[in-house]
C-alpha positions as CSV (number, residue, x, y, z in Angstrom):
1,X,0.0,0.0,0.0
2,X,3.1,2.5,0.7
3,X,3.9,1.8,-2.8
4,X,1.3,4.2,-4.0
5,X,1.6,7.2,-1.7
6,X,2.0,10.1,-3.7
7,X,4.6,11.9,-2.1
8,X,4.7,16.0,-1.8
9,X,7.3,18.5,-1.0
10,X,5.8,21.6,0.7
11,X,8.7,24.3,0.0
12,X,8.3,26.9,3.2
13,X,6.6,24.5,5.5
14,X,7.5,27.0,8.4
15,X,5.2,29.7,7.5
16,X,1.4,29.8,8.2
17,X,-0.1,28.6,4.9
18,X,2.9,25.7,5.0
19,X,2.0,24.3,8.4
20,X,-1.9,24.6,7.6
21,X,-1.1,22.8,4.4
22,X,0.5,20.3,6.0
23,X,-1.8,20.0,8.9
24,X,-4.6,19.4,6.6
25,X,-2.6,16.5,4.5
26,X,-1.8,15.0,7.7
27,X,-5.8,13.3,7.3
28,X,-5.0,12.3,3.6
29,X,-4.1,9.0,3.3
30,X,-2.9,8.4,0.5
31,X,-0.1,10.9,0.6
32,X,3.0,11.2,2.3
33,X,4.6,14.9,3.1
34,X,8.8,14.8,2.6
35,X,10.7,18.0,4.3
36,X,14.0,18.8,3.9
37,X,16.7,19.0,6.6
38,X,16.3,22.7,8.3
39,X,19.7,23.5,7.6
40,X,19.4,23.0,3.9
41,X,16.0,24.5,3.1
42,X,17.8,27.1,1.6
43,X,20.1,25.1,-0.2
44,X,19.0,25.5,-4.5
45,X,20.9,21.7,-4.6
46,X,19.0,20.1,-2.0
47,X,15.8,21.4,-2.7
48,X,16.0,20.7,-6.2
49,X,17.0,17.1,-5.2
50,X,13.7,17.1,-3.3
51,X,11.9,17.9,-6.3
52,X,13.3,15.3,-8.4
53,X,12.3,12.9,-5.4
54,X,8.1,13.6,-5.1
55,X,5.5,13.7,-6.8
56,X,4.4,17.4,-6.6
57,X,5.8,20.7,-4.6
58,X,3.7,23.6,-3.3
59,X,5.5,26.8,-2.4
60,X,4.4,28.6,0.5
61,X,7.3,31.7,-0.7
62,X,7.7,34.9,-1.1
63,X,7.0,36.0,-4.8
64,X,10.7,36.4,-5.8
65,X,11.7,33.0,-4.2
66,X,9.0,31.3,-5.8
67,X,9.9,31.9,-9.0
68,X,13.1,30.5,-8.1
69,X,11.8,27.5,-7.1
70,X,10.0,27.0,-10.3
71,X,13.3,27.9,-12.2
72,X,14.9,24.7,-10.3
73,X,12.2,22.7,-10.9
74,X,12.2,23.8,-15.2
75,X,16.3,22.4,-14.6
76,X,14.6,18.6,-14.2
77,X,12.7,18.8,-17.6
78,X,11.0,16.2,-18.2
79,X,11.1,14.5,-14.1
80,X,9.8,17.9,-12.7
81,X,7.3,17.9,-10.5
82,X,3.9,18.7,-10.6
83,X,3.9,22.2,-8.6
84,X,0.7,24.3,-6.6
85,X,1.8,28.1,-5.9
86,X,0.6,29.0,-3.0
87,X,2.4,32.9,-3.8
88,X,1.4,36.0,-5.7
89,X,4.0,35.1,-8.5
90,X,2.2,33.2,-11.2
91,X,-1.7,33.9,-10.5
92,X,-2.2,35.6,-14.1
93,X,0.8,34.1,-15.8
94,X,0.5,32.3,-18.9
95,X,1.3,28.7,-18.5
96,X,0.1,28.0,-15.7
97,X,-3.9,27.3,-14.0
98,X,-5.6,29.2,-11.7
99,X,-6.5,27.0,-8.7
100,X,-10.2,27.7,-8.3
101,X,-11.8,24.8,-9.0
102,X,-15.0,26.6,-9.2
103,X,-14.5,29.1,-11.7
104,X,-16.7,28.1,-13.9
105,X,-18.5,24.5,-15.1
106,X,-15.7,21.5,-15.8
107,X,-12.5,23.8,-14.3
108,X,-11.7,21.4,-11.7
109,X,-10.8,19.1,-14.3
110,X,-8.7,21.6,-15.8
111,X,-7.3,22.0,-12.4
112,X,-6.6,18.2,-12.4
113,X,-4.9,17.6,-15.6
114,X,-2.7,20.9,-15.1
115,X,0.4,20.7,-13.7
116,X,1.4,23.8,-12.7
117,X,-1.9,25.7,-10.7
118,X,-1.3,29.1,-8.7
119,X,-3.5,28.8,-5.8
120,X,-6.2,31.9,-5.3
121,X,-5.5,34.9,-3.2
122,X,-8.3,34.9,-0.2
123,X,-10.1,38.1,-1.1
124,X,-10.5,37.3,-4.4
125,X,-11.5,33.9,-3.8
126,X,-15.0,35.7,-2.4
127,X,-14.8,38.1,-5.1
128,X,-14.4,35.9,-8.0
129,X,-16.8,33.4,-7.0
130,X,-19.6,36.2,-6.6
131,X,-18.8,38.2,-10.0
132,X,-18.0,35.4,-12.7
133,X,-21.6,34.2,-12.5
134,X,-23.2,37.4,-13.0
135,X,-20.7,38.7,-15.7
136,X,-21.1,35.3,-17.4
137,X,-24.8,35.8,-17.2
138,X,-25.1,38.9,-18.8
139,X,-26.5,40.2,-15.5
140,X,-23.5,42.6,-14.4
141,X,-21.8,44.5,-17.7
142,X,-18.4,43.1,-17.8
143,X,-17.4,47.5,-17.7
144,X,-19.5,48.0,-14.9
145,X,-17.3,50.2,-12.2
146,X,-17.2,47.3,-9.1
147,X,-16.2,48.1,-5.6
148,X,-14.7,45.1,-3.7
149,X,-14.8,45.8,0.0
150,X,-13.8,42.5,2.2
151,X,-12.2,42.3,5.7
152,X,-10.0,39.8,7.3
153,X,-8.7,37.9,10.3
154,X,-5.2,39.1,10.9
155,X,-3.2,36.1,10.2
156,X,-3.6,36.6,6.9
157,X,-1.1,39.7,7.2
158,X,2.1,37.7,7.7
159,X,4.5,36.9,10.3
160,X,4.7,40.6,11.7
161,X,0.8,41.4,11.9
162,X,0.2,38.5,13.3
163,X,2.9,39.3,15.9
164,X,1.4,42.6,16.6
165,X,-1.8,41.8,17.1
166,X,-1.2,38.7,19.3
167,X,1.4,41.4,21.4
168,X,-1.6,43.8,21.5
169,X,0.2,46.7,19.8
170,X,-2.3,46.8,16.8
171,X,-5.4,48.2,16.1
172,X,-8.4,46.9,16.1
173,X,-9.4,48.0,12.9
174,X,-7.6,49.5,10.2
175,X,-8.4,49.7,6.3
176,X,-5.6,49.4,4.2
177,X,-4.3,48.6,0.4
178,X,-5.5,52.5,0.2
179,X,-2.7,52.8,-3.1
180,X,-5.3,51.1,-4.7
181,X,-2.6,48.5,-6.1
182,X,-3.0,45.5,-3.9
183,X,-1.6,42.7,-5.5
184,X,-4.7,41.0,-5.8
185,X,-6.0,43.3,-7.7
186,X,-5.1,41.6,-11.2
187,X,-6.4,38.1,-10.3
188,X,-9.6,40.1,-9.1
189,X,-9.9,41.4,-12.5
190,X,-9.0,38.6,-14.9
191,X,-10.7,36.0,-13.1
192,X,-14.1,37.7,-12.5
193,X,-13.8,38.7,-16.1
194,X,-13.9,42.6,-15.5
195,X,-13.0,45.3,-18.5
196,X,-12.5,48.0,-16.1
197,X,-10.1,47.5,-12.4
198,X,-12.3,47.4,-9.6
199,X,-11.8,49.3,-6.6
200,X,-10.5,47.3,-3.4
201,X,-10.3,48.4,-0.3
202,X,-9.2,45.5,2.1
203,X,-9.4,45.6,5.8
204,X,-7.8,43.8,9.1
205,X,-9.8,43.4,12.2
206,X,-8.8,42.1,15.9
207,X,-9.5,38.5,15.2
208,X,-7.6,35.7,14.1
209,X,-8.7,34.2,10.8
210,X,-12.2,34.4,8.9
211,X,-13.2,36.9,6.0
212,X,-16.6,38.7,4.7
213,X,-16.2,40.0,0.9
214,X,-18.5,42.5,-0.1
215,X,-19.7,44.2,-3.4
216,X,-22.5,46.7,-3.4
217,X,-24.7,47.1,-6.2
218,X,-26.9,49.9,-7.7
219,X,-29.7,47.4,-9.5
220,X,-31.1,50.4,-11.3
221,X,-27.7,50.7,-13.1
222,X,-27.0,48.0,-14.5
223,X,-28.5,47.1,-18.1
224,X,-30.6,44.0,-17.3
225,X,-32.1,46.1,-14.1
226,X,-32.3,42.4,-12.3
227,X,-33.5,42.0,-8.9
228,X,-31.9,40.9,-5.6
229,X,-33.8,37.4,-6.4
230,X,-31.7,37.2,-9.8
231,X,-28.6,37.6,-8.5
232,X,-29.2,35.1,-6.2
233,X,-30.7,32.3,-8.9
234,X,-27.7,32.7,-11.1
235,X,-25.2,32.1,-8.2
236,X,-27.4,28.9,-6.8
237,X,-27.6,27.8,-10.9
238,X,-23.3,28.2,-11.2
239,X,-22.7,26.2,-8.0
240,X,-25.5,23.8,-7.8
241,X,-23.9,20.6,-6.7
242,X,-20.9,22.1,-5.0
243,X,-19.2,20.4,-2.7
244,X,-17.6,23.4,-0.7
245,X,-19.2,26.6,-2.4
246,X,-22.8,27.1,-1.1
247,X,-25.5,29.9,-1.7
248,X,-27.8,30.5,1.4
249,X,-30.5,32.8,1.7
250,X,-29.8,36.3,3.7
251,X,-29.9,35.9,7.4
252,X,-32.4,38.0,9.3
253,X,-31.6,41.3,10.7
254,X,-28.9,42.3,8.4
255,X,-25.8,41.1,10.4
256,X,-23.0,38.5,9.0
257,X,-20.1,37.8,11.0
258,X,-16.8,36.4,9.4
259,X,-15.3,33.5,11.5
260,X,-18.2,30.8,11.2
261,X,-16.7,28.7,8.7
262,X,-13.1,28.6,10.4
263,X,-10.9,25.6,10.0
264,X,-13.1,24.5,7.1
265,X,-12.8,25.1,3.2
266,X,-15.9,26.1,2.9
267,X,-17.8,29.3,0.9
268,X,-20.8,30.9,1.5
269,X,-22.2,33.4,-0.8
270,X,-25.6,35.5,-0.2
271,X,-27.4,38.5,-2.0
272,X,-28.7,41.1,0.6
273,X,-31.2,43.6,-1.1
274,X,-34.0,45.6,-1.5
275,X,-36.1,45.4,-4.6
276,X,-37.8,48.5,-3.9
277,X,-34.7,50.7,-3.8
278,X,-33.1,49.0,-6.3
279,X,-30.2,48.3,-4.3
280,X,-28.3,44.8,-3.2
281,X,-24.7,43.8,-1.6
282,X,-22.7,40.8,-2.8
283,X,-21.3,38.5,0.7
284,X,-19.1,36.0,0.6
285,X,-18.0,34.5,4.1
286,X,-15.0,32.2,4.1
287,X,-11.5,31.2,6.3
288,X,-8.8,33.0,5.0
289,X,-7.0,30.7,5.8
290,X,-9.1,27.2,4.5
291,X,-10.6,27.9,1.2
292,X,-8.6,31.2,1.3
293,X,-5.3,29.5,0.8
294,X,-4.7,25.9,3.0
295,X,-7.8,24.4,2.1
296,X,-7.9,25.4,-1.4
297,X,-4.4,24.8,-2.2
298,X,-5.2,20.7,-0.3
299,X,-8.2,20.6,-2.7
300,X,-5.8,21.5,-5.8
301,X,-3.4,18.8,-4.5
302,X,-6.2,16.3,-4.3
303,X,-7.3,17.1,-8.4
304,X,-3.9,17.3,-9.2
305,X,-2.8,13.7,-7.6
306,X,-6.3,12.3,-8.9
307,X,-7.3,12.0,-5.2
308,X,-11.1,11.5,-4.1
309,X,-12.1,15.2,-3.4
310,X,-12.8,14.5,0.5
């Protein structure tokens, strides 16, 4: 049976998407997670040796050493390994798959048969998965001027956030990415098929992980005039059958908080609105940290390794 354990290399185990990639593989069966000696995982010789070893690597990197990693892995040819990118670095590159699997009807097999897939930022993981459908059905014009407002646990800020808040020197609130140049921004765009960059504006609260993405609407503006109920059929009609994407009904009394669907990879979507004032906001409630990068990037591992979905 250890004969066919598909074996993985997770390049930056250390940091937080690395250890909740790895925590999350630890209940996968069928695979087996190889990590390099400490001393060495800085080494370009060991680590490509690694490479040539498994079956496929995810890199939990910085953008820059990423795309070093993948340069060592192009060096093997034709033994490279299959490769997830958990980093910034190849999102809208050419040659290589995005890692939503539910982009749009049959792309998780894309996902499986690729073998290089950049796994989804978090915030646009909510945003995607609520514009595609509507830009794909002709309900929201594809030069329509979208606002994308989302907040976030703060472990999704990196090491030094996270140590500030934990310390208690941060706020509890702040809005930032106010450049308007995120870098998530060009995923945002290509991916929900938009003509015209959104405006972001991302923010950090005093709580670990779990995320709300928002996008108000004006009905009245857009050409189809559709109604709150609209918006929601075409989302329920795109993920119908969904194992982790799911489209609810509003809750009563207008309140959505964003840590209910921690340490899962789960993703809610709902349409708040009003008919008679023409007006509805986009939610999307999801871990940052599950199907905002650990739990997607384990799904993509699963497609990619032709694993059950789990």
């Amino acid at each position: 049976m250890s004969q066919n354990l598909k074996s993985i290399f997770i390049d930056g185990e250390a940091g937080t998407t690395g250890l909740g990639i790895r925590e999350r593989l630890a209940d996968v069966a069928e695979v087996v997670v190889k990590s390099i000696d400490p001393d060495k995982r800085k080494d370009p010789a060991a680590r490509k040796a690694m490479m040539a070893d498994v079956d496929l690597v995810v890199l939990c990197l910085p953008d820059d050493a990423a795309k070093e990693s993948v340069a060592l892995a192009d060096e093997l040819g034709s033994s490279a390994p299959k490769i997830v990118d958990a980093s910034t670095a190849h999102r809208v590159a050419a040659g290589w798959t995005y890692g939503f699997a539910e982009l749009e009807p049959g792309f998780a097999q894309k996902v499986a048969n690729a073998n290089r897939v950049a796994n989804p930022g978090c915030y646009p993981t909510g945003g995607i998965a609520l514009l595609r459908p509507l830009v794909d059905a002709g309900l929201l014009p594809a030069d329509y001027p979208v606002t994308v407002n989302a907040v976030s646990g703060y472990s999704g800020g990196g090491k030094s956030m996270i140590e500030a808040y934990e310390a208690g020197t941060a706020p509890d609130f702040e809005l930032y990415g106010l450049g308007l140049k995120h870098k998530h921004l060009p995923e945002l765009q290509v991916y929900s098929r938009l003509e015209r960059r959104p405006i972001f504006v991302p923010s950090v609260g005093n709580f670990r992980q779990g995320m709300l993405v928002s996008v108000p609407l004006h009905l009245d503006t857009l050409p189809a005039k559709p109604t709150p109920a609209d918006l929601e059929a075409a989302l329920a009609e795109r993920y119908a059958g969904s194992t982790y994407v799911g489209v609810l009904p509003a809750e009563a009394g207008g309140k959505l908080e964003p840590e209910a669907l921690n340490d899962t990879n789960k993703l809610e979507l709902r349409v708040y609105g009003n008919a008679d004032l023409g007006q509805a906001v986009l939610v999307a409630r999801l871990d940052n940290l599950g199907k905002g990068a650990s739990g997607a990037a384990v799904q993509n591992i699963r497609l990619m390794l032709g694993l059950p979905e789990g």
